[in-house]
C-alpha positions in Angstrom: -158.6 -17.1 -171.8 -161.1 -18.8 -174.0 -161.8 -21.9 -175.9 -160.8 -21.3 -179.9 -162.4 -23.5 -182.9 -162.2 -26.6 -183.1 -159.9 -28.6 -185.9 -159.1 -31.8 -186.8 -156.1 -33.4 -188.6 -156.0 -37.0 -189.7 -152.6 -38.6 -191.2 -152.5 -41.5 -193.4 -148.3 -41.7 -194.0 -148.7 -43.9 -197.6 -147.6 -43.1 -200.6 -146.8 -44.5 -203.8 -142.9 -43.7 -203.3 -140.9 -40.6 -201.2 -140.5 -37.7 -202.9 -136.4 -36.1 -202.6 -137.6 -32.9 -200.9 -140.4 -34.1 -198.8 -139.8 -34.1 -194.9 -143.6 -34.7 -193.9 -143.6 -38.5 -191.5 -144.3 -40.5 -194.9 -143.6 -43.7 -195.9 -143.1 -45.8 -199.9 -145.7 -48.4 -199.5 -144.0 -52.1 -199.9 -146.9 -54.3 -199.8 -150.2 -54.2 -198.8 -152.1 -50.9 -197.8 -153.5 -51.6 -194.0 -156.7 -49.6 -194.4 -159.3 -51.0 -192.1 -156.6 -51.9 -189.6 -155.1 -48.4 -189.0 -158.7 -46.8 -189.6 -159.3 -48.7 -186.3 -156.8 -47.3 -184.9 -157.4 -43.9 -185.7 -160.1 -44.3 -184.4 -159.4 -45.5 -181.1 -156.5 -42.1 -181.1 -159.5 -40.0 -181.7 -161.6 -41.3 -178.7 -158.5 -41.0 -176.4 -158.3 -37.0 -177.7 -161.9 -36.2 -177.5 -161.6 -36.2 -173.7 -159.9 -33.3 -174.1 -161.9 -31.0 -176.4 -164.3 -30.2 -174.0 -167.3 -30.9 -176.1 -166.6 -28.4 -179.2 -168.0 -29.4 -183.0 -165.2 -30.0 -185.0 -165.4 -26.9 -187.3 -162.6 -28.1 -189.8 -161.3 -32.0 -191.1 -158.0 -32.4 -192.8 -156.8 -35.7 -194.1 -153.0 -35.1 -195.2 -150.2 -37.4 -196.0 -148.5 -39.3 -197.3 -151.2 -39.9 -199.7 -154.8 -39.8 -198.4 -156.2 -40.5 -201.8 -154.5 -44.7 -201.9 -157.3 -45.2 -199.7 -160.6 -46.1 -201.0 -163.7 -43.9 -201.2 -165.3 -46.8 -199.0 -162.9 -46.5 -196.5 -162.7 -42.9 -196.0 -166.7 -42.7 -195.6 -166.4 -44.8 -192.7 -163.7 -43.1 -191.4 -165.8 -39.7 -190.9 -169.0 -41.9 -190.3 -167.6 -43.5 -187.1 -165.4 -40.0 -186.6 -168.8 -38.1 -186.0 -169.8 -41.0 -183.3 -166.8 -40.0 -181.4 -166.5 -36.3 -181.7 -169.6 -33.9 -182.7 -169.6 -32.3 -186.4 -170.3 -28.6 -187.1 -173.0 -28.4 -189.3 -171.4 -26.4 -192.2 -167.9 -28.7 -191.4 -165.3 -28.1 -194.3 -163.7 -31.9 -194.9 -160.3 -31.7 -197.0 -159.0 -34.9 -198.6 -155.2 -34.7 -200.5 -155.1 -36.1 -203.3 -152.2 -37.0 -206.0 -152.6 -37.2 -209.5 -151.3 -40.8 -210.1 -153.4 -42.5 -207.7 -156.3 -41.2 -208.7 -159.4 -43.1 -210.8 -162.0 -41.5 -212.5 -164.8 -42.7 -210.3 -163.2 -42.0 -207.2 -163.5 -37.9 -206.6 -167.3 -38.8 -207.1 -166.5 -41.2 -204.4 -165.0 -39.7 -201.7 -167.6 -36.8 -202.7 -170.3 -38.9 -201.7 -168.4 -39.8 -198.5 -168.6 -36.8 -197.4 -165.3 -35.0 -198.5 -166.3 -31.2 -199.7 -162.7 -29.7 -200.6 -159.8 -31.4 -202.2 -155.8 -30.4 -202.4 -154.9 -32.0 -205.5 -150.8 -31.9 -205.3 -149.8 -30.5 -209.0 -147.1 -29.0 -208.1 -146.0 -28.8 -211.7 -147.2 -29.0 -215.3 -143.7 -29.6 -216.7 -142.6 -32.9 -217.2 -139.0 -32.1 -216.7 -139.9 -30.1 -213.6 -142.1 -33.0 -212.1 -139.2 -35.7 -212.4 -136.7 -33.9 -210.9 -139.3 -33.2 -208.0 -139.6 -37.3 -207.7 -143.4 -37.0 -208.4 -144.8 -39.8 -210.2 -147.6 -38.2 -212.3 -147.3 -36.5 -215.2 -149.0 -32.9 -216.8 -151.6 -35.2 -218.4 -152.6 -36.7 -215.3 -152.9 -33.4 -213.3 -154.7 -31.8 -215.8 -156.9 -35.0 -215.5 -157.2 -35.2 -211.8 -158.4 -31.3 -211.8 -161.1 -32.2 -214.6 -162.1 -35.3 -212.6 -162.8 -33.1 -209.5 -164.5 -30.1 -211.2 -167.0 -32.7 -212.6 -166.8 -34.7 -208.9 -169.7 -31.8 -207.3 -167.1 -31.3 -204.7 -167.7 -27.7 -203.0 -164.2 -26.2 -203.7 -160.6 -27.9 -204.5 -157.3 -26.4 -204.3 -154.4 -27.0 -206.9 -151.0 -27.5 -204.6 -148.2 -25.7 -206.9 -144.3 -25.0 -206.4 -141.8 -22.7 -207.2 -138.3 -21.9 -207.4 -137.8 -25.8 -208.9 -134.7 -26.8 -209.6 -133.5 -24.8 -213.1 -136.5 -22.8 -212.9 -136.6 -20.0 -215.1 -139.0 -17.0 -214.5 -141.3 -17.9 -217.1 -141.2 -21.6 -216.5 -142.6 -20.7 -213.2 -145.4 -18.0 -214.5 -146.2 -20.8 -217.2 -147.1 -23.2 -214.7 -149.5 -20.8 -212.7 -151.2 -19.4 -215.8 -152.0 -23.2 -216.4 -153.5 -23.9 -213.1 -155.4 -20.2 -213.5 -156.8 -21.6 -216.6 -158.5 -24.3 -214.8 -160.1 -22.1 -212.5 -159.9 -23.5 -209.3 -161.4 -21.3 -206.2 -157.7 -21.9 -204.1 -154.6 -22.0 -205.2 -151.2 -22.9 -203.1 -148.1 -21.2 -204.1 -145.3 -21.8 -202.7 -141.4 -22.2 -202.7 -139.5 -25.1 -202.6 -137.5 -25.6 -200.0 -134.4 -27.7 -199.1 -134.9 -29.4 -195.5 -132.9 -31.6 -193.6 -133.1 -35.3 -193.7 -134.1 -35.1 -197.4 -132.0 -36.5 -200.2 -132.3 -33.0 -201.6 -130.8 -31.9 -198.7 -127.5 -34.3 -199.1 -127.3 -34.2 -202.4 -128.7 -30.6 -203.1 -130.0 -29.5 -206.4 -129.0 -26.4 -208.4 -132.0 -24.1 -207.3 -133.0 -20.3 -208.9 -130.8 -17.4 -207.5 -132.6 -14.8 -205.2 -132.8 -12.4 -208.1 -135.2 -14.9 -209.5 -136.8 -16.4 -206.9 -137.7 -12.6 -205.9 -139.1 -12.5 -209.7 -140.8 -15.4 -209.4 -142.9 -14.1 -206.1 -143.5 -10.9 -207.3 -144.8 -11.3 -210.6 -146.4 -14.7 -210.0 -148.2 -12.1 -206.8 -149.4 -9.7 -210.0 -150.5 -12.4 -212.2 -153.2 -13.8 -209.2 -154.3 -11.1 -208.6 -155.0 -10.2 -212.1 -156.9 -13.3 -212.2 -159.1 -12.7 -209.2 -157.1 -14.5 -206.5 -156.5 -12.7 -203.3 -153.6 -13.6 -200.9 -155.1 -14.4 -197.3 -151.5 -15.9 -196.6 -148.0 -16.1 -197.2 -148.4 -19.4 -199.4 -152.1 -19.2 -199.9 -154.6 -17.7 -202.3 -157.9 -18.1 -202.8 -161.7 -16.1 -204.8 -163.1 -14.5 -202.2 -165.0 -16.3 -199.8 -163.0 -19.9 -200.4 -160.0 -19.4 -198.1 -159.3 -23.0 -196.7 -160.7 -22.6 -193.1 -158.8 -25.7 -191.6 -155.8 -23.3 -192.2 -157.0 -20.0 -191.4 -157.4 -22.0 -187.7 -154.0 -23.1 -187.5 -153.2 -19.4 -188.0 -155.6 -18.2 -186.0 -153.8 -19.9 -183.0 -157.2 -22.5 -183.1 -157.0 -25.9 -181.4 -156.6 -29.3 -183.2 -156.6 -32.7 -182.6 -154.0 -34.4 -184.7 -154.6 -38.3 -184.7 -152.6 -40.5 -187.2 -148.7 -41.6 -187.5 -146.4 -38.5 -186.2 -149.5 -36.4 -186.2 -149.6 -33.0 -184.0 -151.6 -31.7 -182.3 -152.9 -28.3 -179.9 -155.1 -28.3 -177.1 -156.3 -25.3 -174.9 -156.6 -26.1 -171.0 -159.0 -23.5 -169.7 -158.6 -25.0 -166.3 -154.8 -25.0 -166.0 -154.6 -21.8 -168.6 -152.0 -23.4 -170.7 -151.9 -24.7 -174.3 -150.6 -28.2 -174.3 -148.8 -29.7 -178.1 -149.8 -33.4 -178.6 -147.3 -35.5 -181.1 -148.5 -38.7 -182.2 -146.1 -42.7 -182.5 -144.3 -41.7 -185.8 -143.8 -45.1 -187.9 -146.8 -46.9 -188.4 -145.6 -50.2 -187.0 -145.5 -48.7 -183.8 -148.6 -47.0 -183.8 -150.4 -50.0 -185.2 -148.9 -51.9 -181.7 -152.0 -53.2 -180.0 -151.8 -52.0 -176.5 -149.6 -49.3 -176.9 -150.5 -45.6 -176.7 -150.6 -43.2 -179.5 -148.7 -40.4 -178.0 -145.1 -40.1 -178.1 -144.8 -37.4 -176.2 -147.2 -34.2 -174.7 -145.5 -30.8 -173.7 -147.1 -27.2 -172.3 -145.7 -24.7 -173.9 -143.9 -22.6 -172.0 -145.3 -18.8 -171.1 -142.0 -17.5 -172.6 -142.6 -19.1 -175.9 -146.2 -17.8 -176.3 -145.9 -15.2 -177.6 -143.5 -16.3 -180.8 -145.8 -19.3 -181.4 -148.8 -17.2 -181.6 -147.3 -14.4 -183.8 -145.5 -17.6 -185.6 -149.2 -18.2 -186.7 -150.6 -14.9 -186.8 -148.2 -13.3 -188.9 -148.7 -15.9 -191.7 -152.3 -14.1 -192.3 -152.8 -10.6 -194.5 -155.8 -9.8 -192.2 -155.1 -7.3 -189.3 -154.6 -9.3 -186.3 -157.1 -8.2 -183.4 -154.6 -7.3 -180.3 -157.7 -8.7 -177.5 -156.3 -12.3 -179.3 -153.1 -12.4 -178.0 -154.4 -12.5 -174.5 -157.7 -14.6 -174.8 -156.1 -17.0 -177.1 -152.7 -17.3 -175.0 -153.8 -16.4 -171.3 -151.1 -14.3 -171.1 -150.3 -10.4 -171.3 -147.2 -9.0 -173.7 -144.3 -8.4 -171.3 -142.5 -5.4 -171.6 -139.2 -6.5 -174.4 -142.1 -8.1 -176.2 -143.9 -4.6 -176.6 -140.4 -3.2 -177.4 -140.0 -5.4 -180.3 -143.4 -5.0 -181.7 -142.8 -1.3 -181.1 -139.2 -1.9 -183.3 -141.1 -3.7 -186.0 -143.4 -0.9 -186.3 -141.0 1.6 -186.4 -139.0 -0.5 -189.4 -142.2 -0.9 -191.7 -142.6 -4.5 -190.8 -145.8 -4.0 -189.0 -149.0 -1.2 -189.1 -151.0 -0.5 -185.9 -154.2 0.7 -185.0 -155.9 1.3 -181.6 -157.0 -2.7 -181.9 -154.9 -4.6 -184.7 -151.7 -5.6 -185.7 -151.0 -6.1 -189.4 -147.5 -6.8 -191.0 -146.9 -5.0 -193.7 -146.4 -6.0 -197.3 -142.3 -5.5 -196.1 -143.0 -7.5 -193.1 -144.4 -10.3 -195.6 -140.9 -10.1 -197.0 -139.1 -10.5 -194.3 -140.9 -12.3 -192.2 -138.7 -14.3 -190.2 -136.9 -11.0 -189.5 -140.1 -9.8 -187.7 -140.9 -13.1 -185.9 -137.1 -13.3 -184.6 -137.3 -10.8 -182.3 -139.5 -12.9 -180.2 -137.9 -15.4 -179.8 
């Protein structure tokens, strides 16, 4: 067993108001935005992980939401300044910030540039008015196209425009219409992916009329053509990128890496080379809580269980178009395939789900299709 890279993911759970399909621990801000207070305590959740990490750089930073971008450039900077007292940086660290269009001002890419953010995720999600309101999102197509100007012109090293599909009355060329604009603007990563209707939403008790599977099957395959047309290559099921500007925070997660996840309802995974077990960390959910002086951030801390390994990992794994090296599974997971496991890769293979060589596992463009299919028969 060995010791993967090294991420880290920081939650701020603000935002301007809830989104109907978003399930992510988020929260309408009602009065005043807490910065320097819950900075301090991200902080102090940071030192508590670092015990664990057993002295790694931190290869990868991802600040997520809510939305990142309500706090200030000023603010962010000392959050990674004090961040790198606590933990050690890698030299050539990627730092992600999210951003919305909406809460966004012109100065403030440049900002958080000079802060030390090198990548943002700028959450478009659609150029169409009619498609944004019925998603709850409080921008509009001029902002976006604004916030994507304002970060080409930032100096930032790469960005990524956050898109959705299969909206609610989508048509086919509604959807390509929206990724030929964000192709236009030539960023170096693109997110594509499907909306989805999860519990606990209002979309999910009051559901929206969504594209049929005909469609949504249209949607994915051409919109697949038209990016790779344009010079994008798929490195994952949702994720696109010109070559060499994959997002590395998420190629770890997939990669079965470690993170530290510090922040309201933040997750986290740890590697125990001593114990040979991989322990999941969740953080206090609501930020009244976790903001409780005295109180400790973690909810609750669980090792997963050996007869889960293997699904989590290929969970992961599977999500990636690179071949999957078969030494992982065992140096990443401490743990050797037991024999219905090898019967169902062997089944997967045998159905065109997965390809094999003498030292990789790859799922197949089928595979990629029916994805859960293949992962099922681990669990």
């Amino acid at each position: 067993m060995r010791l993967p890279p090294l991420g880290l993911y920081i939650h701020i759970p603000w935002c301007v108001q809830k989104c109907p399909y978003c399930d992510f621990n988020s929260h309408a801000l009602k009065s005043g935005l807490p910065e320097q207070e819950y900075i301090a305590h991200l902080l102090a959740d940071l030192e508590q992980d670092a015990r664990f990490t057993g002295e790694r750089p931190v290869e990868t930073i991802f600040i997520g939401g809510g939305t990142p971008s309500l706090f200030s450039p000023e603010s962010i900077g000392y959050l990674l300044t004090e961040a790198q007292k606590r933990v050690p940086f890698a030299k050539d660290i990627e730092i992600t910030l999210e951003a919305n269009p909406g809460t966004i001002e012109a100065a403030r890419f440049e900002g958080y540039v000079a802060a030390g953010v090198n990548r943002f995720s700028i959450g478009i999600q659609s150029f169409q008015a009619r498609h944004l309101n019925a998603l709850g999102r409080i921008h509009d197509p001029a902002q976006a196209l604004f916030a994507i100007t304002q970060a080409e012109q930032s100096g930032v090293k790469s960005f990524n425009v956050d898109l959705m599909h299969g909206l609610p009355e989508q048509t086919l060329q509604n959807a390509l219409d929206d990724l030929s604009q964000a192709i236009n603007q030539q960023p170096k990563h693109l997110s594509w992916y499907q909306l989805t209707i999860e519990p606990n939403t209002p979309f999910y008790s009051r559901p929206p009329e969504l594209p049929d599977d005909d469609i949504l099957w249209d949607i994915q395959a051409e919109g697949h053509k038209l990016l790779a047309a344009s010079g994008y290559e798929q490195y994952e099921i949702s994720g696109y990128s010109k070559p060499g500007n994959q997002c590395k925070h998420n190629l770890n997660y997939w990669r079965f890496g470690d993170y530290i996840g510090i922040g309201c309802g933040a997750h986290g995974k740890l590697t125990n080379i001593e114990n040979r077990s991989i322990d999941r960390t969740v953080k206090v959910k609501h930020p009244r809580g976790y903001m409780t002086l005295n109180r400790p951030y973690l909810d609750h801390q669980n090792q997963v269980e050996e007869d889960d390994l293997a699904f989590e990992f290929f969970m992961n794994r599977f999500r990636l178009v690179e071949p999957c090296p078969k030494a992982d599974f065992a140096a990443l997971t401490g743990t050797s395939l037991t024999t219905p496991q090898q019967d169902a890769i062997g089944q997967a293979i045998s159905n065109g789900l997965l390809a094999e060589t003498a030292n990789d596992w790859q799922v197949t463009s089928l595979g990629r299709r029916y994805l859960n299919t293949l992962l099922s028969a681990f669990v």
